[in-house]
Each structure stands twice: as C-alpha cells, then as structure tokens.
N, CA and C of each residue as an Amber inpcrd file, in Angstrom:
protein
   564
 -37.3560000  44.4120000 -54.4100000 -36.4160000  44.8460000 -53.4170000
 -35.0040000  44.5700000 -53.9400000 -34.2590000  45.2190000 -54.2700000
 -32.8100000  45.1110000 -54.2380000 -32.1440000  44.0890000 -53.4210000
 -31.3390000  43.8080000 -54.2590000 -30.5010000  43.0620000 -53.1610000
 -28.5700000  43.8150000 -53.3180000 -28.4890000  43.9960000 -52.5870000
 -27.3200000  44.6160000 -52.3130000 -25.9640000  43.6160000 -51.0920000
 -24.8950000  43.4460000 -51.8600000 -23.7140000  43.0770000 -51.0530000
 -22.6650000  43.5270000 -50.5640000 -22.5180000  43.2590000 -49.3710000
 -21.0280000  43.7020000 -48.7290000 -19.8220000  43.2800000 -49.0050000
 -19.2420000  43.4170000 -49.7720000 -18.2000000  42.4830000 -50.4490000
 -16.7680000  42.9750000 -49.5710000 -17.1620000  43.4950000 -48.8550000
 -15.4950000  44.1420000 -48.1990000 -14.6150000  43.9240000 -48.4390000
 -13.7900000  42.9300000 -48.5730000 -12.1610000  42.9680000 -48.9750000
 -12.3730000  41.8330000 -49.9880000 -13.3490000  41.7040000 -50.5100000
 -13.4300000  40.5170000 -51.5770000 -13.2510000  40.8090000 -53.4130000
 -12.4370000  41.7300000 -53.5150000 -12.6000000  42.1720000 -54.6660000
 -12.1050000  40.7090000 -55.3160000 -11.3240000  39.9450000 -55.0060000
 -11.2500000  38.7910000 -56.2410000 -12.3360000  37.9680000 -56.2960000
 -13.4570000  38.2230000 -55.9200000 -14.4390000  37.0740000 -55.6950000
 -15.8810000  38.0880000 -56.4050000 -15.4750000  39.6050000 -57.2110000
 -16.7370000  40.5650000 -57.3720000 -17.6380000  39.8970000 -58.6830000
 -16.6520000  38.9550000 -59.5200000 -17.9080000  37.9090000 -60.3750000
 -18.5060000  36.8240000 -59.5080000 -17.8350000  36.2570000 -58.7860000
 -18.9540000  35.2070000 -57.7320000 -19.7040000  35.9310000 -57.1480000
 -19.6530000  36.9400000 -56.3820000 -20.7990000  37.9260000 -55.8800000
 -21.7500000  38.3810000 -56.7600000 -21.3380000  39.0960000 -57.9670000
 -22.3170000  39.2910000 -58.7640000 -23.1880000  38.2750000 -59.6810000
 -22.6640000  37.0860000 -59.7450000 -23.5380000  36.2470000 -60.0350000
 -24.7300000  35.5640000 -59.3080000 -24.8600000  35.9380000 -57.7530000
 -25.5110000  35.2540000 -57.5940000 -27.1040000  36.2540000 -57.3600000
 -26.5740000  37.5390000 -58.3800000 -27.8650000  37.8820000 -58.8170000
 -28.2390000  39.4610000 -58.0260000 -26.9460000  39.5790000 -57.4970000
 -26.9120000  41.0320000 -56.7350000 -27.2000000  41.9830000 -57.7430000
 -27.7490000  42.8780000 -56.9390000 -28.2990000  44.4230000 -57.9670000
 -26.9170000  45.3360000 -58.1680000 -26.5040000  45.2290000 -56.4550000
 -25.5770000  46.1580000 -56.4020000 -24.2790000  45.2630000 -55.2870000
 -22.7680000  45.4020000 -55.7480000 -21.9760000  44.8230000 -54.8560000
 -20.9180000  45.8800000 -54.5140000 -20.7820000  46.0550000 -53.2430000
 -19.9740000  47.2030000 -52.8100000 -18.2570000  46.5200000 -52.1150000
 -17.5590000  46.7740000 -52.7160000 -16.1380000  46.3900000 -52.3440000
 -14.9880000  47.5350000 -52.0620000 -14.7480000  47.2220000 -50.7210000
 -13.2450000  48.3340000 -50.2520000 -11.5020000  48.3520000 -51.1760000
 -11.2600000  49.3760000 -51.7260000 -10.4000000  49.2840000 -52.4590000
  -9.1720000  49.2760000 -51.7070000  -9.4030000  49.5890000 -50.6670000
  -8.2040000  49.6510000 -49.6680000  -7.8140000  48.4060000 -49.5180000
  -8.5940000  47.1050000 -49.3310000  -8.3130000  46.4110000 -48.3910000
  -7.0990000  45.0890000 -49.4430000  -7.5690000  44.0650000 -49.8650000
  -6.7110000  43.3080000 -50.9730000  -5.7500000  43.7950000 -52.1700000
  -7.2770000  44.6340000 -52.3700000  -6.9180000  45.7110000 -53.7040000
  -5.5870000  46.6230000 -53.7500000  -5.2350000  47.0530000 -52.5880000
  -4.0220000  47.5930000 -52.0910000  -4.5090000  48.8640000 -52.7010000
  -5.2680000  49.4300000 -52.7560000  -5.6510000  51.3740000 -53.6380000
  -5.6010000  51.8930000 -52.2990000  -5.5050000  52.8820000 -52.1910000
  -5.4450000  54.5590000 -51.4730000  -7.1600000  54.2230000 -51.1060000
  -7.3290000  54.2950000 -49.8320000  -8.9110000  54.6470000 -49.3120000
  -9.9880000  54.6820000 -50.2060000 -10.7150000  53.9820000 -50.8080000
 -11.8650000  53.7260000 -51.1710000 -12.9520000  52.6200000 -51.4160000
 -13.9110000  53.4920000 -51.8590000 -14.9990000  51.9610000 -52.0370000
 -15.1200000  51.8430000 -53.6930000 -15.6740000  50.7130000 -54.6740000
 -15.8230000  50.4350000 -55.3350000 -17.5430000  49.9040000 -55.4780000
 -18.1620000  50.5650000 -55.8700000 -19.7020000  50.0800000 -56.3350000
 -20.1060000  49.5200000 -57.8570000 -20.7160000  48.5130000 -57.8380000
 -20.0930000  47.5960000 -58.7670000 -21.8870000  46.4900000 -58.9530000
 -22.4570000  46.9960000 -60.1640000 -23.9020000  46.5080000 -60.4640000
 -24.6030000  47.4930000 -61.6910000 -26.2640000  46.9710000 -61.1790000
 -26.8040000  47.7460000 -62.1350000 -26.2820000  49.2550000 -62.1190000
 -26.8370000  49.4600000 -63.8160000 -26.6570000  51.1460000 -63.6940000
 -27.2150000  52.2400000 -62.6060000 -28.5590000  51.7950000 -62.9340000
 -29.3850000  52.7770000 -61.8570000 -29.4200000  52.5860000 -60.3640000
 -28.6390000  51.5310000 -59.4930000 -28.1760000  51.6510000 -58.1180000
 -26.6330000  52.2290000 -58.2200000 -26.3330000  52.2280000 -58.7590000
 -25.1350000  52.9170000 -59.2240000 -25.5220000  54.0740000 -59.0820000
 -26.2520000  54.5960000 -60.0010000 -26.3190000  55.8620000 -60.0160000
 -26.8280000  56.6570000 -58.6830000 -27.9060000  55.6320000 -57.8870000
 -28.5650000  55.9600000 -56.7690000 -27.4480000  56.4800000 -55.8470000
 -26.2300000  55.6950000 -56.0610000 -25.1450000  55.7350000 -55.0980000
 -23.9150000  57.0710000 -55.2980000 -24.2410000  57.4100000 -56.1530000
 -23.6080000  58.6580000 -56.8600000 -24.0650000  60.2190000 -56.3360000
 -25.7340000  60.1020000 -56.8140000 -26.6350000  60.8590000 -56.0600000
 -26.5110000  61.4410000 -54.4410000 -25.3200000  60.6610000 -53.6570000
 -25.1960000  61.2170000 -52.5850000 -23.5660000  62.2090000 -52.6370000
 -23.0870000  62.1730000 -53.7430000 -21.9950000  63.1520000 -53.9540000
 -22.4950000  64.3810000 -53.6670000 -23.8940000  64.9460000 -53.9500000
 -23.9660000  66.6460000 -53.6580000 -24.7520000  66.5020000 -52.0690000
 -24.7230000  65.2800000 -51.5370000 -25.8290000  65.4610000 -50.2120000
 -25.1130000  65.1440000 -49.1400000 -23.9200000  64.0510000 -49.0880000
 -23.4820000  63.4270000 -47.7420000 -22.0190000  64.4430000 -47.6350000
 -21.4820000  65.0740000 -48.4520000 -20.2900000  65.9220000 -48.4440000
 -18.7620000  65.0960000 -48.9390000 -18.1680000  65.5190000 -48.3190000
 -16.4830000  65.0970000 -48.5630000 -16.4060000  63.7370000 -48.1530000
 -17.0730000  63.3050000 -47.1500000 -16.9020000  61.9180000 -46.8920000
 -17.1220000  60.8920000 -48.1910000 -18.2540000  61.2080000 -48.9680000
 -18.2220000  60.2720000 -50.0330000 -17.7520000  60.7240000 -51.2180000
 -16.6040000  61.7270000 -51.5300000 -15.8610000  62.0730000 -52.7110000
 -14.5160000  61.9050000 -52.2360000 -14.2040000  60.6820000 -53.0640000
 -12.7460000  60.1160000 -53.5380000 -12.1910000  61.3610000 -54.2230000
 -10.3200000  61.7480000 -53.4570000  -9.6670000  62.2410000 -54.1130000
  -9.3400000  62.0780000 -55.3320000  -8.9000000  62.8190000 -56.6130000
  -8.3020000  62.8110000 -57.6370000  -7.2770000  61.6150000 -57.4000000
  -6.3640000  61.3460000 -56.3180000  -5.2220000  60.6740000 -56.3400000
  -5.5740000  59.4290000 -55.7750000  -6.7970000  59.5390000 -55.2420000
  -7.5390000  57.9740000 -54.6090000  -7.9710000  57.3450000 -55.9920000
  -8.7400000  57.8720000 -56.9730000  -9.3660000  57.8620000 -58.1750000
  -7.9730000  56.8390000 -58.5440000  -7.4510000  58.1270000 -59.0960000
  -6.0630000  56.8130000 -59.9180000  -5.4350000  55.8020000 -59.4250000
  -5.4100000  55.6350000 -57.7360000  -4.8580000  54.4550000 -57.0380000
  -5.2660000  53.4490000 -57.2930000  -6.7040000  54.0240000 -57.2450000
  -8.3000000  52.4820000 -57.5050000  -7.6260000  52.3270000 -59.1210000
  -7.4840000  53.1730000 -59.9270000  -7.6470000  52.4740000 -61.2400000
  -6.5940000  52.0870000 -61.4170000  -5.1600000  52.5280000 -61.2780000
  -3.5980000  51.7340000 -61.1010000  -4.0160000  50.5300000 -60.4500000
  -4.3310000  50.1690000 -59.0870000  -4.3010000  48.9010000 -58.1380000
  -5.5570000  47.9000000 -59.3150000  -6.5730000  48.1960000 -60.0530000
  -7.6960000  47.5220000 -60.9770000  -6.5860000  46.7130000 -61.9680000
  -6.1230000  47.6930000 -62.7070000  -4.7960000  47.2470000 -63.8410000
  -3.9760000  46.2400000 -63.3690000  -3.2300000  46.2590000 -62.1800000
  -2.4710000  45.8010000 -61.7210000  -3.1160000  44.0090000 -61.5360000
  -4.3250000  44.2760000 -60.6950000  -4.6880000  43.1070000 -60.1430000
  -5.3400000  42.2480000 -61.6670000  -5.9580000  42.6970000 -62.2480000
  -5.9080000  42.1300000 -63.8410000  -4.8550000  41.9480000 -64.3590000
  -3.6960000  42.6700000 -64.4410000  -2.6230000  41.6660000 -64.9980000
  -2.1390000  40.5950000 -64.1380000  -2.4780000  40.2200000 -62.9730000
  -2.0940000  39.1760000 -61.8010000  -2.6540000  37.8300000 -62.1160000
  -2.1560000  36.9110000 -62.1060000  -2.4500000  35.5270000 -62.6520000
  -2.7660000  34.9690000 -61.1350000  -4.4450000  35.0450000 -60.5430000
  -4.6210000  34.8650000 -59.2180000  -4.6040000  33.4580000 -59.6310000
  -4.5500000  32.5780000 -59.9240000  -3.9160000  30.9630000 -60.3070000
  -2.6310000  31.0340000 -59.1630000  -1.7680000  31.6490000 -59.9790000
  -0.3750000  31.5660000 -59.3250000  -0.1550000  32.0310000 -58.2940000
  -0.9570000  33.4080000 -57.9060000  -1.1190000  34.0280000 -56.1860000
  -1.6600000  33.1340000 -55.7390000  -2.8860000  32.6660000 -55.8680000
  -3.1740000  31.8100000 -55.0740000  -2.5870000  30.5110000 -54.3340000
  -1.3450000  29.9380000 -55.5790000  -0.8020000  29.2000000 -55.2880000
   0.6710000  29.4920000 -54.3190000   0.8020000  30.4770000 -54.7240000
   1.8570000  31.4130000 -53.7220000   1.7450000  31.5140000 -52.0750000
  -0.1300000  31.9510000 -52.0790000   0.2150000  32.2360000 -50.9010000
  -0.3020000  30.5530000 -49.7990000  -0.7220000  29.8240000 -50.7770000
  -0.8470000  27.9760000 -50.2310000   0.5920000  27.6370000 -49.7820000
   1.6780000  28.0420000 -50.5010000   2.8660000  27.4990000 -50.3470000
   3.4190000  28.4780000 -48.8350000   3.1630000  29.8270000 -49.2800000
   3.9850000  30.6320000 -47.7970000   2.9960000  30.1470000 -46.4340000
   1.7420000  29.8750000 -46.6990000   0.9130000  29.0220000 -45.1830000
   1.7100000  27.9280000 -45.1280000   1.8730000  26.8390000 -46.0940000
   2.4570000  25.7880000 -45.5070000   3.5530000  26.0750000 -44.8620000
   4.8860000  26.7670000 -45.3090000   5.7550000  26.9490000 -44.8630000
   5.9960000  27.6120000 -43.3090000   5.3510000  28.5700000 -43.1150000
   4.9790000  29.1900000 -42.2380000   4.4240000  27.6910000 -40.9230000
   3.1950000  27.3270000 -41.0240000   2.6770000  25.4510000 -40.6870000
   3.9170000  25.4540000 -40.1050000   4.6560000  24.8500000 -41.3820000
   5.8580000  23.9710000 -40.8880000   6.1380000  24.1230000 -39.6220000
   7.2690000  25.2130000 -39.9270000   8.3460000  26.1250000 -38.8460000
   7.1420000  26.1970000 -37.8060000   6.1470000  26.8730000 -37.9040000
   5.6980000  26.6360000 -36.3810000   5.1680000  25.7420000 -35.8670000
   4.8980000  24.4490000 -36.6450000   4.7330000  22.9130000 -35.6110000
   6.1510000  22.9020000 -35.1360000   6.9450000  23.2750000 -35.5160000
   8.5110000  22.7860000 -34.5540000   8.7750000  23.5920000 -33.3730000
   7.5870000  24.6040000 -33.0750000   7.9660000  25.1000000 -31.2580000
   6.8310000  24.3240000 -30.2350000   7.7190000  24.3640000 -29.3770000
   7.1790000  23.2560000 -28.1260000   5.6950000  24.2430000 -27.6670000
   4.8660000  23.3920000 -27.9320000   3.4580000  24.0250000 -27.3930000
   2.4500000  24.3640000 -28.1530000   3.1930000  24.4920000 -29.6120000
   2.1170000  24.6720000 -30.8810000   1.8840000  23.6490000 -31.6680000
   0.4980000  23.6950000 -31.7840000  -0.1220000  22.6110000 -33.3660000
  -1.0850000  23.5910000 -34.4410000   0.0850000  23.7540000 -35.1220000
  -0.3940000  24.9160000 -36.3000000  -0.9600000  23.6900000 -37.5680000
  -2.0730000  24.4480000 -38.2520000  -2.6610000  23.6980000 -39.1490000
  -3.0120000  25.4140000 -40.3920000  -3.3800000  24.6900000 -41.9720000
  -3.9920000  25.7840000 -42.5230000  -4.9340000  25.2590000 -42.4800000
  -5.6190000  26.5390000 -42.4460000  -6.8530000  26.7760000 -42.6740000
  -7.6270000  27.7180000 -43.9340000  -8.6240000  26.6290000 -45.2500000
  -9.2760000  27.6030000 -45.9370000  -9.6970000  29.1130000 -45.1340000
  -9.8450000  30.1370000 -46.2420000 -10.1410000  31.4950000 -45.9470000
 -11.7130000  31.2300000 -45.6460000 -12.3170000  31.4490000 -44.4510000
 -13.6010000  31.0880000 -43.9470000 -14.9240000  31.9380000 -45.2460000
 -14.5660000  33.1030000 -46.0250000 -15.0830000  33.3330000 -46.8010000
 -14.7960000  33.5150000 -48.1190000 -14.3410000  32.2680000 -48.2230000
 -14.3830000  31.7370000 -49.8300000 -13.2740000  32.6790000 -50.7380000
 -12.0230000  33.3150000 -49.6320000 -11.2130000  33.9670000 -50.5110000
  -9.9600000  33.0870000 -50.8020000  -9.0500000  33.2360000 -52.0970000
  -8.2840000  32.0340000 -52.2680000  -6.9810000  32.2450000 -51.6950000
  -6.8480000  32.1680000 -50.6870000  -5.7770000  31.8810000 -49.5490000
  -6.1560000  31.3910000 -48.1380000  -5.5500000  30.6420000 -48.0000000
  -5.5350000  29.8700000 -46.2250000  -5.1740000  31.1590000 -45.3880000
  -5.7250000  30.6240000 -43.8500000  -5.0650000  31.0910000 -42.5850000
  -4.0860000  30.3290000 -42.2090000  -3.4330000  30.7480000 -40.7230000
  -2.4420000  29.8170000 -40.0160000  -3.3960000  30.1100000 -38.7330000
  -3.5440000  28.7060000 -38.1310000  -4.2400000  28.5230000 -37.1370000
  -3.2810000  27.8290000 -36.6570000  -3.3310000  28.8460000 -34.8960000
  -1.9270000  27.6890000 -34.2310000  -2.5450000  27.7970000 -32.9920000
  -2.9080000  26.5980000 -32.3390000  -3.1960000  25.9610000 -31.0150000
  -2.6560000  25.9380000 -30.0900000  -2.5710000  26.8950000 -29.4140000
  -1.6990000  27.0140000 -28.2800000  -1.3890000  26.1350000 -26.8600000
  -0.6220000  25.1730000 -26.6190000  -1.1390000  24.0170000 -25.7430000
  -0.5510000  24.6540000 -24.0560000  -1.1190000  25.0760000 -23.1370000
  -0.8020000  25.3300000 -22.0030000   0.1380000  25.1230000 -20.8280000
  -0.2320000  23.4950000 -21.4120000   0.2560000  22.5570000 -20.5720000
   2.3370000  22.4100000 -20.9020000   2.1240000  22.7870000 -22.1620000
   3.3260000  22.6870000 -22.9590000   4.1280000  23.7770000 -23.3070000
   3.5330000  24.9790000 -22.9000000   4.0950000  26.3470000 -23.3950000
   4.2050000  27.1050000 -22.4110000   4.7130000  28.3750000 -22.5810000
   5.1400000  29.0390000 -20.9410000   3.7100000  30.2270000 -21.3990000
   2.7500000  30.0070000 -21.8640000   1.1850000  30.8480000 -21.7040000
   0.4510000  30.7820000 -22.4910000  -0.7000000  30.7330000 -22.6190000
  -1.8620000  30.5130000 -23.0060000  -2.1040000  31.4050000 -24.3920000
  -3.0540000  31.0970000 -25.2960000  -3.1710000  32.0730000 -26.2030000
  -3.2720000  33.5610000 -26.2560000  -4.4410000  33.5780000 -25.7110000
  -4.8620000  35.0880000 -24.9030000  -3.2000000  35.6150000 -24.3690000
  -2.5710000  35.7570000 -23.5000000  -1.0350000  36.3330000 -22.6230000
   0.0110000  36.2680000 -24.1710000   0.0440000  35.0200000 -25.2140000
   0.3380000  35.2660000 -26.3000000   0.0340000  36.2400000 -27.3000000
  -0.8130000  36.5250000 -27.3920000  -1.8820000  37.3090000 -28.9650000
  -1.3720000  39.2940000 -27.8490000  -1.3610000  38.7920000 -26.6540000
  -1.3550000  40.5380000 -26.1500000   0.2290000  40.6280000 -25.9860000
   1.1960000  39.7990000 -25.8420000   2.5730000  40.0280000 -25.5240000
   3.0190000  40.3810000 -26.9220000   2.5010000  39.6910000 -28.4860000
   2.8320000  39.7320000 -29.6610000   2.3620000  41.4830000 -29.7090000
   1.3660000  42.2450000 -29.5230000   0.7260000  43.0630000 -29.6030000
   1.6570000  43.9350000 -29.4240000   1.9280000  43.9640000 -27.7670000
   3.1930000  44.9230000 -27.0540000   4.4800000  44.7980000 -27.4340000
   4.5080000  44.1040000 -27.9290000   6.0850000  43.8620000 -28.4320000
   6.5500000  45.1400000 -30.0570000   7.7690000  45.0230000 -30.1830000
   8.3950000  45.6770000 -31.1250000   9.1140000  45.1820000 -32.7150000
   8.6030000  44.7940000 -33.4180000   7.5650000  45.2080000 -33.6310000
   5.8480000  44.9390000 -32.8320000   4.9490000  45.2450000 -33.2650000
   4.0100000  44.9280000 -32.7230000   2.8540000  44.4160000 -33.6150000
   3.0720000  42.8680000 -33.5110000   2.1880000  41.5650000 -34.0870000
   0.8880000  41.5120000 -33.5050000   0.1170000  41.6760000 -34.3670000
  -1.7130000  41.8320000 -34.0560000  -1.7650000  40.2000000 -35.2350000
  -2.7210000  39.9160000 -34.0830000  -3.3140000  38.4230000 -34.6430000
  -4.7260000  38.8470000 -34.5510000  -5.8300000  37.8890000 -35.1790000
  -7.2140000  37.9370000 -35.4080000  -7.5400000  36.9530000 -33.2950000
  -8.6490000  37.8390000 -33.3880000  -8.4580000  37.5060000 -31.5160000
  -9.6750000  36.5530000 -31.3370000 -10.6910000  36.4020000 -32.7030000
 -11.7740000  35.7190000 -32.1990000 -11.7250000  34.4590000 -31.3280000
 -10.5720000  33.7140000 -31.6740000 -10.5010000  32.6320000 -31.4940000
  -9.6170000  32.3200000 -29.7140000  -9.3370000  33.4870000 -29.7230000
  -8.3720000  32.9560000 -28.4000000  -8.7760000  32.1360000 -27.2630000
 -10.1980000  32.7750000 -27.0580000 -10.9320000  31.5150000 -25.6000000
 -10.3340000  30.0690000 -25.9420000 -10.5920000  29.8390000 -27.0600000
 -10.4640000  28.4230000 -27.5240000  -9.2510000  28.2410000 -27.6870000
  -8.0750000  28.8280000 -27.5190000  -6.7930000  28.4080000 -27.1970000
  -5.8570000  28.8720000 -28.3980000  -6.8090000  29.3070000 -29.1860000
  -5.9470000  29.8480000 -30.8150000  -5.7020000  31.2120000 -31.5590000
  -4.4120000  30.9540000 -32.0040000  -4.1260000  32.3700000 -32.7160000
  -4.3250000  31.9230000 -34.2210000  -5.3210000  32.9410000 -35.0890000
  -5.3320000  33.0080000 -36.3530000  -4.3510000  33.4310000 -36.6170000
  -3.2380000  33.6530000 -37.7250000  -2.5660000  34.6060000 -38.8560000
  -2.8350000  34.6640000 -39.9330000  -3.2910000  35.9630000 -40.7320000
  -3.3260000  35.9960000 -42.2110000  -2.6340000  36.5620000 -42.8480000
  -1.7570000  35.3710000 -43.5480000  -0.1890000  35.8000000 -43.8400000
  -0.2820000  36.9510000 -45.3260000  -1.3510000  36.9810000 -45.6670000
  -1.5480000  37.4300000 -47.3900000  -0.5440000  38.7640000 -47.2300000
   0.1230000  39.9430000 -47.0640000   0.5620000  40.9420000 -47.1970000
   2.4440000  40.6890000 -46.8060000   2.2820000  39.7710000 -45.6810000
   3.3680000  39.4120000 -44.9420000   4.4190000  39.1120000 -45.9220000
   6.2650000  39.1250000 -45.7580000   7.4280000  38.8300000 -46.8480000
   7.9730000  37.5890000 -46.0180000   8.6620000  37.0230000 -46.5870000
   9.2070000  35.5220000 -45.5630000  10.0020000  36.4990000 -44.3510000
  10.6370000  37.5770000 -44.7380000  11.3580000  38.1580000 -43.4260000
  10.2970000  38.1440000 -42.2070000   9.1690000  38.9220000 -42.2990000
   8.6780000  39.2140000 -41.4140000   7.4040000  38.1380000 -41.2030000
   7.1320000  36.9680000 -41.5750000   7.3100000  35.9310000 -41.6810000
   8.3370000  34.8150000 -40.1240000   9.4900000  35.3850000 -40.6230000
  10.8020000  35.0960000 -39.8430000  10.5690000  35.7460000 -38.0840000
  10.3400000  36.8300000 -38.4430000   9.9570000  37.8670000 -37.4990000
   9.2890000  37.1020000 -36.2630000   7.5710000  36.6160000 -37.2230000
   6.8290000  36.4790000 -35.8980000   7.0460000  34.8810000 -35.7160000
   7.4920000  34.0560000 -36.0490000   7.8450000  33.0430000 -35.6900000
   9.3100000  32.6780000 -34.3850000  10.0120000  33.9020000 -34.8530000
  10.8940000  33.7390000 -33.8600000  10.5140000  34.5820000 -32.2180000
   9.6330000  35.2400000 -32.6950000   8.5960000  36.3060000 -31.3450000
   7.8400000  34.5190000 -30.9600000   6.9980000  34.3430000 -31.5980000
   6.1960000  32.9940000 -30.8070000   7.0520000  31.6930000 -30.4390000
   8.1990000  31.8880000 -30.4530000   8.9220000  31.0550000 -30.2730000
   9.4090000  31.4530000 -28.8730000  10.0720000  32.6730000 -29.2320000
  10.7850000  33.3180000 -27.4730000  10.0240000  33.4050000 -26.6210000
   8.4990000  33.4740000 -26.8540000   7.4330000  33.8710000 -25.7780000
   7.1190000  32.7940000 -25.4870000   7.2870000  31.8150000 -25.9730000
   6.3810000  30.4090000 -25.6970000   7.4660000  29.7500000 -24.7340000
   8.7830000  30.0540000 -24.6180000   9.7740000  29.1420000 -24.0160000
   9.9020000  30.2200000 -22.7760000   9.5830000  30.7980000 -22.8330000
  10.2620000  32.0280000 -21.6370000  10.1860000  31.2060000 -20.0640000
C-alpha cells in the first residue's frame, strides 16, 4: 500500500517528509513557496507518474499554466538560494518583537509559540484577559476582521480566550498596523 503525504504548506520540511519513507509527498506551491497556484508532487517515479495520468482525464483543473509552471520553478530557485538558517532566525526575532510590544497592552499575555507542525517559525499567541480589556477574544478576532484594513487571525483558539498570529509574510509596518488595531480595541 502506498503511503502518500499531505505536505500542504510544508515545502521546507519535503526531505523530513520524504524520509520517513513516503512513496509520494504532495506540497502547495502557493502557500510558503510564494509560486502562482499550484501543487508540487514529489516521490517515486511511478506515483508520479500515476499522478500525471490524470492530465488527459480530470481536465483543466489539474493542468498548471505555462506561467504557473515558471512561478513554481522561479519561487524553487529562489527558496534554494535562501539560507532557511537565517529565515528562520529572522522570523524568531520578528515573533519576539512583535511578544514584546504586545505584552505592553493592558489585557494581553502574548507568548511564542513553536509552529505546531514542525515548521521553522513560531506563532504569536496572545491571551486575551476579560477582566482587563474592554472584550473578549472572540468580539476581538471579529472587530480585527471588520476593520480597515481587515486583520484575520487563526480562530481555533478563541473559546479559550486566544488569538493566534502567523507573522511569516507580515513587514514590521504592518506588524505596526495590527498592534496598534489590538491596542485601540482593547482600551475602547
């Protein structure tokens, strides 16, 4: 039986996946990778090929444009010349910083948090305290939403009083941005 993986946005992790003996590992080029809409299939030859075999059967949905093609292979180049050592250490430093500035508004206890699946960057996990803030996580995570710009946080966590952020794409401006939004909303 094959064993086949979902690697979704894990393209820096497609030798730890494939080592642990996968036939076939399937990774979104869109997502880390920063390419134009696609997938990346990535294993033996002949599930490979199995996966090819649906170019004359499933239609347009599974044929990558000419200009998707070169995005995937520009964004491949790119991320190989990237010293993920130093990204990685990049984006440890913009969580802490980020931490910082938001333990200093009344109502939050922001902490990082490892990437829950083994990718090399932290979250920002910030605890929203009730008692101390002018609303709860949940009235937070949907006011950030509606607002202008409009800040989408990861929502699993809200019952429990918390907003995830995953700063990986984010610039210190906008950075700046949602810290001064969770700041105005929290004092209102």
């Amino acid at each position: 039986m094959p064993a086949i993986i979902d690697g979704a946005a894990q393209d820096v992790r497609i030798g730890d996946l494939l080592a642990t003996g996968a036939d076939l590992v399937l990774i979104s080029a869109h997502k880390y990778l920063s390419s134009p809409t696609a997938g990346l299939f990535i294993g033996r030859n002949d599930m490979v090929d199995a996966v090819r075999a649906h170019e004359k059967g499933i239609g347009r949905a599974m044929k990558p444009t000419k200009e998707a093609i070169c995005g995937v292979l520009a964004a491949i180049e790119e991320r190989q010349e990237t010293d993920l050592g130093a990204w990685s250490d990049g984006q440890e430093s913009k969580a802490a910083g980020f931490v910082k500035q938001a333990n200093e508004i009344p109502g939050v206890q922001a902490t990082s948090v490892p990437d829950p699946s083994g990718m090399p960057f932290p979250r920002a996990h910030l605890s929203i305290s009730p008692s101390q803030a002018a609303m709860e996580a949940e009235a937070l995570a949907k006011s950030l939403k509606a607002g202008d710009p409009s800040i989408w946080v990861m929502e699993h966590a809200l019952k429990d009083g918390q907003i995830i952020l995953e700063l990986v794409r984010l610039t210190e401006d906008e950075l700046e941005v949602i810290l001064a939004r969770i700041s105005k909303l929290l004092s209102l």
